[in-house]
N, C-alpha and C positions, 0 to 999 in steps of 0.2 A: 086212373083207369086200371084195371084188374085188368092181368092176363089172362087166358082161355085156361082149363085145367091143363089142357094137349102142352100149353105154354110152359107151363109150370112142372111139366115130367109126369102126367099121372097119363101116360100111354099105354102101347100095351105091354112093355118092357116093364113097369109097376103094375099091369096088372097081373104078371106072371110072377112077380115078387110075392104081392098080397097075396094071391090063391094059396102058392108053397107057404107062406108064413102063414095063413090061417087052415090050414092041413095040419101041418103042426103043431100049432097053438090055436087049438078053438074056444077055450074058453078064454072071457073076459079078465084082464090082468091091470084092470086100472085099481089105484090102491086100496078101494073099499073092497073089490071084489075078490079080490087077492085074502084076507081080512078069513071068505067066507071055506068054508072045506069043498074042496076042489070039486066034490060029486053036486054042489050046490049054487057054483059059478053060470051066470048064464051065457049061452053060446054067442061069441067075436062073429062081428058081420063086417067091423073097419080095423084097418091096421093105422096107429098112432105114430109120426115120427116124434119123437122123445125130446131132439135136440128143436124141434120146430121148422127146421128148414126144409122140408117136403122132397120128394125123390131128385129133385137137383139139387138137393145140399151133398159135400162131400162124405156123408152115409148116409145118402137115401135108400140106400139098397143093402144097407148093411144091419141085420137080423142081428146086432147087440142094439141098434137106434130103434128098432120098433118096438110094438107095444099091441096086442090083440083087445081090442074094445067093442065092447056093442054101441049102436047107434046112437045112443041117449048118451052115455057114459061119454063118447070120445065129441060129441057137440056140447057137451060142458064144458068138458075139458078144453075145447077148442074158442070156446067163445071166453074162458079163463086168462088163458094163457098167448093170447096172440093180441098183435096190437089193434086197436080200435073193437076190442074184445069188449064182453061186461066189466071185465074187470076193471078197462078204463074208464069206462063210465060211471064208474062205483068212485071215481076218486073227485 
């Protein structure tokens, strides 16, 4: 059974992280988009944690662990790289 988001740290203590981190970093920084020249990046609507362990992991709130992604970019990424992901499926 999945815990709630609330369960998982995405409160409103992450949502004050995310806003600051995507103020910051509004455009997208996943590695294709990285790739493109910065005036052609399109604009971060999710903050990515990097190491995978979401705002209760020991750097959820630490801005070297994120990653500014648009919405397509970071549900790739995220159905990639997490377990019972596509990428499990793919094996």
């Amino acid at each position: 059974m999945r815990g709630s988001a609330r369960a998982k740290g995405y409160d409103s203590r992450w949502e004050r992280t995310r806003e600051a981190y995507l103020r910051a970093n509004p455009y997208c920084a996943c590695d294709g988009c990285l790739l493109l020249p910065a005036l052609l990046r399109p604009v971060a609507t999710e903050v990515n944690h990097i190491d995978g362990l979401g705002p209760n992991g020991p750097r959820g709130h630490d801005w070297t662990n994120l990653q500014a992604m648009t919405k397509a970019h970071h549900s790739r990424h995220t159905a990639r790289e997490q377990p019972g992901g596509w990428n499990d499926r793919e094996r």
